[in-house]
Wavefront OBJ file of the C-alpha trace (Angstrom):
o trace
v 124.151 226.356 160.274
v 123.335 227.375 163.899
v 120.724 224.291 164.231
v 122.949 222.053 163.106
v 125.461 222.967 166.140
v 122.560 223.254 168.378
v 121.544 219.343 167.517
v 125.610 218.188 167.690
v 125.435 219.787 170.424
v 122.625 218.360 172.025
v 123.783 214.886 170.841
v 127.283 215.123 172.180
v 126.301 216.554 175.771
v 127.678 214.220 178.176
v 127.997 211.699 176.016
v 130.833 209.086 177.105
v 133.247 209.103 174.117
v 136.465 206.499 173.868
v 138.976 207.975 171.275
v 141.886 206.290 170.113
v 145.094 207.967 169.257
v 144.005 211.196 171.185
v 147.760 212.021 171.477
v 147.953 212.370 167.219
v 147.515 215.014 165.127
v 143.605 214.023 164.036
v 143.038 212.850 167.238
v 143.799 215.759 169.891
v 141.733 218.426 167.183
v 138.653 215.641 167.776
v 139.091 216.123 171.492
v 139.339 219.727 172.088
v 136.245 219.219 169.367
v 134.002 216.854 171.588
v 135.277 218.370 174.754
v 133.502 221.863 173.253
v 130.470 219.913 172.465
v 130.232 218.435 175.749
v 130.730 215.101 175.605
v 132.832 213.196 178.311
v 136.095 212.368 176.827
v 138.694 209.218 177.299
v 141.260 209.093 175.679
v 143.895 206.561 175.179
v 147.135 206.213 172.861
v 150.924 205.754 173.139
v 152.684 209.501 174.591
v 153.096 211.939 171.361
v 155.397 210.838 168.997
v 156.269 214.740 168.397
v 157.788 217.570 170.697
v 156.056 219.978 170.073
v 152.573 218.772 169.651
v 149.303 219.966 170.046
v 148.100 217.489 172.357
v 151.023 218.863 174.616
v 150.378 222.595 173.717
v 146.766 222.269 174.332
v 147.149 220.887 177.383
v 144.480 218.044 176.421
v 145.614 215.545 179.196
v 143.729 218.290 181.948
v 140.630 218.603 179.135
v 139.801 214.936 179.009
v 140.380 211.801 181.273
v 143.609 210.766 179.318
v 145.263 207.304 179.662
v 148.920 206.346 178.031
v 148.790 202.881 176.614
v 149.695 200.833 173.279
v 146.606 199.691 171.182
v 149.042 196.300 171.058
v 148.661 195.602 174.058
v 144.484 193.875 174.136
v 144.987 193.806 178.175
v 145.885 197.696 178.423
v 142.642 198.329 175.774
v 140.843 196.200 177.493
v 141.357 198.411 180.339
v 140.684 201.345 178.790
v 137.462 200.460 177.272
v 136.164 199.832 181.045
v 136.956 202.954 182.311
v 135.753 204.863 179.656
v 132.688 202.725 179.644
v 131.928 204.574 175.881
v 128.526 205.245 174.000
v 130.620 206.162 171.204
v 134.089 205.159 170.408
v 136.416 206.454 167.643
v 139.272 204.508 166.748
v 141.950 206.710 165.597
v 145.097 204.994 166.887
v 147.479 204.399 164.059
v 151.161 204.313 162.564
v 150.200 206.628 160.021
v 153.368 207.246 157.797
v 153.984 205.542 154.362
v 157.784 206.269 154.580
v 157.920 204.703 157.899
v 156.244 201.494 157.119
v 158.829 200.849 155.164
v 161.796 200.841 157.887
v 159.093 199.269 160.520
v 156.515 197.195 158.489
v 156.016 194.531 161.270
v 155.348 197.616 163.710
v 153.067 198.978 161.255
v 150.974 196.234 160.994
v 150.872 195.304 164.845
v 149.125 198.967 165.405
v 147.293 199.226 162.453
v 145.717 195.628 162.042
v 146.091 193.971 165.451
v 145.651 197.239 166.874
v 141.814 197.867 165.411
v 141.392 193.718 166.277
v 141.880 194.644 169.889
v 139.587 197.896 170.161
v 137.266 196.155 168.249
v 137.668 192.904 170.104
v 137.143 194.825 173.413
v 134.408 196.823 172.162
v 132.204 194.207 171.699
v 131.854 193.613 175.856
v 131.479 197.224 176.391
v 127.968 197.451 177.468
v 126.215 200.711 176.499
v 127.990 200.604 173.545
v 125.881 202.322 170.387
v 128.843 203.186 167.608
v 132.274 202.541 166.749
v 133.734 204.775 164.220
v 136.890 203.380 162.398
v 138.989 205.757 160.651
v 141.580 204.237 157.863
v 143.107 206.113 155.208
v 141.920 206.734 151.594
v 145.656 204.766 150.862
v 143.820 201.546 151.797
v 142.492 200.954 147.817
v 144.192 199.129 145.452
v 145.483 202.228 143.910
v 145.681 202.017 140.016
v 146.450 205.494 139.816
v 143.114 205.793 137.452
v 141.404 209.624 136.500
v 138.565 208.913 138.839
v 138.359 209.042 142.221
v 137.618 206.102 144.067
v 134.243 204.846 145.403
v 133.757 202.743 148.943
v 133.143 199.454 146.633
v 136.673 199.660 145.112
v 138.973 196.838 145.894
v 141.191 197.171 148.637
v 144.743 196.726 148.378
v 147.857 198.583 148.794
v 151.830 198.632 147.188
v 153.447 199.535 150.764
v 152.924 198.322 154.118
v 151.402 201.281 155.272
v 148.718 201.239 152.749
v 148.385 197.230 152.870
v 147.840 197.918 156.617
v 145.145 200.114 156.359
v 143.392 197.702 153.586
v 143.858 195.172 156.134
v 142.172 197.160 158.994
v 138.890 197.658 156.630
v 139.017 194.179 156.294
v 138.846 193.484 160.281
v 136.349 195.967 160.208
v 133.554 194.674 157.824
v 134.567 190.593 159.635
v 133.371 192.132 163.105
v 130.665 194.287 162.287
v 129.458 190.809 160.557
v 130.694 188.551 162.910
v 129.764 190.772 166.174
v 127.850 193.889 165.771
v 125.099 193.262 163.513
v 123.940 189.387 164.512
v 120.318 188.532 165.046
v 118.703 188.545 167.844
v 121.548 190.873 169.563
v 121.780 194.349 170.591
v 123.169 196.577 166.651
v 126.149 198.618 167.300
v 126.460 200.963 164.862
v 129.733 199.929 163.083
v 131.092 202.443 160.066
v 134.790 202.794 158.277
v 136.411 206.275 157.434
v 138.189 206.578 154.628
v 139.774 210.474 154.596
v 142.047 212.073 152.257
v 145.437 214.012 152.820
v 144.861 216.251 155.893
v 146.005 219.460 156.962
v 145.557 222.056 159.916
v 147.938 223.312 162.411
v 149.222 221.118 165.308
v 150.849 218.642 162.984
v 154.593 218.048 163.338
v 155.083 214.405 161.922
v 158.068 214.102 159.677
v 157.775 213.426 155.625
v 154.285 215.440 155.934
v 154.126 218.469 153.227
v 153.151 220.912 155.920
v 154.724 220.102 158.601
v 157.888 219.720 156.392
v 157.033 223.569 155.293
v 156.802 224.998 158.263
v 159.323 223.341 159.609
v 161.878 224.863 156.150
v 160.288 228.253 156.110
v 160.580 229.003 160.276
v 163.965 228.135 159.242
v 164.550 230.292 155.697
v 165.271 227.229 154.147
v 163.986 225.954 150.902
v 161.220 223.131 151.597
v 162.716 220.077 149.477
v 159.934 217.954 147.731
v 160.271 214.072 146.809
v 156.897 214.026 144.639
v 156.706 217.493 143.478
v 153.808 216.466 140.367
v 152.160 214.028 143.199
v 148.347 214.471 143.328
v 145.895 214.222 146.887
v 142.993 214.876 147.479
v 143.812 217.497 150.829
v 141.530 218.779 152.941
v 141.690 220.561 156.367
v 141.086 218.182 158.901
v 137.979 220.123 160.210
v 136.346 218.745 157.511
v 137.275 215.114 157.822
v 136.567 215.459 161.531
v 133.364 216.868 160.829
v 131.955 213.296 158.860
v 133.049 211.393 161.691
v 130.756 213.143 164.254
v 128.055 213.105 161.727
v 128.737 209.329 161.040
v 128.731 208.366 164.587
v 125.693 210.439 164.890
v 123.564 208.021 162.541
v 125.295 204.952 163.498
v 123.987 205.935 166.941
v 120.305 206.456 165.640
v 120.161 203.242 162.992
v 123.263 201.057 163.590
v 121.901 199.058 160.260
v 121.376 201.339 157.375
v 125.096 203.342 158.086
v 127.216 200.612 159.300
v 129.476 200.270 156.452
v 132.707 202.226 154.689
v 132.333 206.171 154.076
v 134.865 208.528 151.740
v 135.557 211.882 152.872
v 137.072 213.653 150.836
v 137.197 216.993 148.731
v 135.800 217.246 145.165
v 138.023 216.049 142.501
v 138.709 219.969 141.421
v 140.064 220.230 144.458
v 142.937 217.733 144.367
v 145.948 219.254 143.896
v 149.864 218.493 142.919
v 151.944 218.349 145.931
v 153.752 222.115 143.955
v 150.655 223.710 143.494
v 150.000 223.264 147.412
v 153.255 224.101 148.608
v 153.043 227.143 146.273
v 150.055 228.876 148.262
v 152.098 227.775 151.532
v 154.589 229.368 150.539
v 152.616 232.758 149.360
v 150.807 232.661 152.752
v 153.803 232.335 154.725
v 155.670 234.911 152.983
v 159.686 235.846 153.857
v 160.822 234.472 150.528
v 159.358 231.017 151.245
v 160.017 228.458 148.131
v 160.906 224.443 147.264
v 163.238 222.612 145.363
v 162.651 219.487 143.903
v 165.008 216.386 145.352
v 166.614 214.498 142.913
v 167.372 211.472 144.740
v 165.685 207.957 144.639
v 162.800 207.225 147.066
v 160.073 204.478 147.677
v 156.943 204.151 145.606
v 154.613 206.533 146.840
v 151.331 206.687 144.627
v 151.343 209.654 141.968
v 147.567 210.044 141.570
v 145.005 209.240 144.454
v 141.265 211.131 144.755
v 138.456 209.636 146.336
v 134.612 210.096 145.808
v 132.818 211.174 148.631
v 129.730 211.690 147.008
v 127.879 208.742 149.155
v 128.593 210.982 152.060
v 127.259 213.831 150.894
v 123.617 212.544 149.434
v 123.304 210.058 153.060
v 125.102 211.959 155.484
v 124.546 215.626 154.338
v 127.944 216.138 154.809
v 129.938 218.750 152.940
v 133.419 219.969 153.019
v 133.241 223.784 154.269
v 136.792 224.790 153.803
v 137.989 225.177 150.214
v 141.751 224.042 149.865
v 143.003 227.322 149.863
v 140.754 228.460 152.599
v 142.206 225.392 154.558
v 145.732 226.415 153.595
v 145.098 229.796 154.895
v 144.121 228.527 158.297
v 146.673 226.354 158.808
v 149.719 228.569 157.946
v 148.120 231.376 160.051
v 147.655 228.630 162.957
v 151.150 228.105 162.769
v 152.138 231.544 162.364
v 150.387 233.061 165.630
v 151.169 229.709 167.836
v 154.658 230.395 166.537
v 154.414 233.604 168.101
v 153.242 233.132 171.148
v 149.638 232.635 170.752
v 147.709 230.505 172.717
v 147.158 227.134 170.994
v 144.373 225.472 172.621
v 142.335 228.920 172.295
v 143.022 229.292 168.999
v 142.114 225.340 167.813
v 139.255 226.022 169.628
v 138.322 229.268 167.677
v 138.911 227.973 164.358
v 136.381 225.238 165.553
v 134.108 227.652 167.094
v 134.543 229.488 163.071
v 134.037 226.420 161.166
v 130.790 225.150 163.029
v 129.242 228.674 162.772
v 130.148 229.079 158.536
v 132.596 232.230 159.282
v 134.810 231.346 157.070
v 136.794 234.344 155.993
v 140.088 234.250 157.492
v 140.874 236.802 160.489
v 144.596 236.020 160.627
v 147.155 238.606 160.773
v 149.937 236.481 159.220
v 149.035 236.107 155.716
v 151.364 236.809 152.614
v 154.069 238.051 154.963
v 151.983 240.849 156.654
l 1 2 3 4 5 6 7 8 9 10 11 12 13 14 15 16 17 18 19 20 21 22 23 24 25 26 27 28 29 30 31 32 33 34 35 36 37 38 39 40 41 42 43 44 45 46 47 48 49 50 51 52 53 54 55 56 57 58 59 60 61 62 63 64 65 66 67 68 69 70 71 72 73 74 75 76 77 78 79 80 81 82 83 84 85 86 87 88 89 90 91 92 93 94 95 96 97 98 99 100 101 102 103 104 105 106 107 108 109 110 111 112 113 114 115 116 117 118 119 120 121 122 123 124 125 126 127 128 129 130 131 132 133 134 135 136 137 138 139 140 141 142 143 144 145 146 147 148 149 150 151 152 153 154 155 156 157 158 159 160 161 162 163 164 165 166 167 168 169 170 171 172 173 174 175 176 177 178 179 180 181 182 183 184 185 186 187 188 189 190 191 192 193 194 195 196 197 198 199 200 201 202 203 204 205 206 207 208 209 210 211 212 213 214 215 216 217 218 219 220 221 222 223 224 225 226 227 228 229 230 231 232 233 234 235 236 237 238 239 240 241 242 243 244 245 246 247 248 249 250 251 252 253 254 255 256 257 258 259 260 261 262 263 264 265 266 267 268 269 270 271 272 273 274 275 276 277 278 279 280 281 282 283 284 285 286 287 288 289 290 291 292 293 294 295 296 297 298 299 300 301 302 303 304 305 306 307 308 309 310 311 312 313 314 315 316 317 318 319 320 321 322 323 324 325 326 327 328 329 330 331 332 333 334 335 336 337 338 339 340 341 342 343 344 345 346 347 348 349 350 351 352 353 354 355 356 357 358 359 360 361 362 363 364 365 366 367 368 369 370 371
């Protein structure tokens, strides 16, 4: 384990990195991630759409060289992707909320398919430019709700904007890394899609989420109220998810043609759980009485059964998740837990990284089960 954060390492020193959406959830964990490794970090992304977040609690804007813009705007990206002058560039910018694309699905499709157009767009005139990682959302199949999980050469589809969106964005993807990125007789930048499952960790505070909508209930001694309670994801702390996209951009870097294409992160299928079942150990880890209640209204369609196979990953990328679910549940309630009382955040994001690249595993947190 220790070589393989000694070569990341090695990789990511002073590497110039563009990431997109560095103000979001996913995105300010990747900074503090690549700012530990090294690398030389823009960001750029509308301001947090939370208070609190953990791009604010972190402090990330004096980490990294962070610019406020809209990926909607192709002069402001543009922009960006001069000054950041990337090797690398991760594209994480998003409106990433199912129930949201439903009151906003013109907005939603601006960021999420316009949005990548532009990055990509101004990407291609970045010169030094060796690999663009995409990430999407494992919503972005044409979701049939079948037993098994889905594979990268699934059809794309979608039943709500959000989803749609992010089938849409794939589809921009694979037309530029044709069109642009992988011509003859031009310089191969490495070009790859990430498709990740339902992600978890502490920092996130976006409404209709299952954990933030926890914590959020149980800091308050309320009941957490559930839409889907017998819904099925495949969730996964984001560490992990994180994790592939480093090692993706990695290879892309090192042979822009053999990995330029879509990747699946996700858990094994054992590990995809009902929406109960996860709120359950939430509940036992945060302890006071903590419980749900089912909500008996009507809702939009959100998909009942989703898993996806990330088994291409793991034989071509040697990546792995580390964190079981429960594991990953563990860490994130205690995350919230000791921020919630005080704690440092950026400190401790950084030493559940520091944890998770090393293997140590085994919870240290004094907040579990109500102790």
């Amino acid at each position: 384990m220790e070589d393989l954060v000694t070569g990341a390492r090695e990789f990511w020193r002073n590497r110039r990195v563009l990431v997109t959406g560095h103000t979001g959830f996913k995105g300010a964990w990747l900074s503090l991630w690549l700012e530990r490794l090294g690398a030389h970090v823009t960001g750029f992304a509308l301001p947090p759409a939370t208070s609190p977040s953990l791009f604010s609690l972190a402090s990330i804007d004096t980490r990294i060289d962070s610019q406020l813009g809209d990926v909607r705007d192709p002069s402001a990206v543009e922009a960006a992707m001069a000054r950041a002058r990337p090797e690398v560039v991760f594209h994480l910018a998003a409106q990433a909320l199912v129930r949201r694309s439903y009151s906003d699905p013109v907005g939603t499709y601006a960021t999420n398919v316009m949005g990548t157009a532009h990055v990509l767009d101004a990407a291609r005139r970045a010169p030094g430019l060796r690999a663009i990682v995409v990430v999407t959302s494992d919503k972005c199949y044409d979701n049939h709700e079948w037993s098994r999980p889905y594979r990268e050469d699934d059809a794309m589809g979608g039943h709500d904007p959000y989803s749609s969106s992010k089938a849409c964005a794939e589809l921009v993807t694979a037309a530029w890394r044709r069109s642009f990125f992988q011509t003859p007789g031009a310089q191969s930048v490495g070009l790859g899609s990430a498709r990740a499952g339902n992600v978890i960790g502490g920092g996130d505070w976006a409404d209709d989420r299952l954990v933030p909508d926890c914590v959020r209930a149980f800091a308050a001694g309320n009941p957490v109220i559930l839409r889907q309670p017998a819904s099925v994801r495949p969730w996964q702390h984001v560490l992990d998810p994180l994790a592939g996209y480093l090692s993706l951009a990695e290879r892309l870097t090192g042979d822009p043609h053999t990995f330029s294409e879509a990747w699946n992160f996700g858990p094994s299928t054992d590990e995809a759980r009902p929406v109960s079942w996860v709120v359950d150990r939430v509940g036992r880890f945060w302890g006071d009485g903590a419980r749900w209640e089912a909500d008996r209204g009507t809702h939009p369609h959100e998909a009942g059964l989703l898993q996806v196979d990330a088994s291409k990953a793991r034989a071509r990328l040697g990546w792995t998740p580390r964190l079981s679910l429960e594991e990953g549940l563990r860490w994130t309630v205690d995350w919230y837990k000791r921020v919630g009382a005080g704690e440092d955040a950026a400190a401790l994001t950084l030493d559940q990284i520091g944890r998770f690249e090393t293997g140590n595993i085994v919870n240290r947190g004094r907040n579990e089960a109500g102790s």
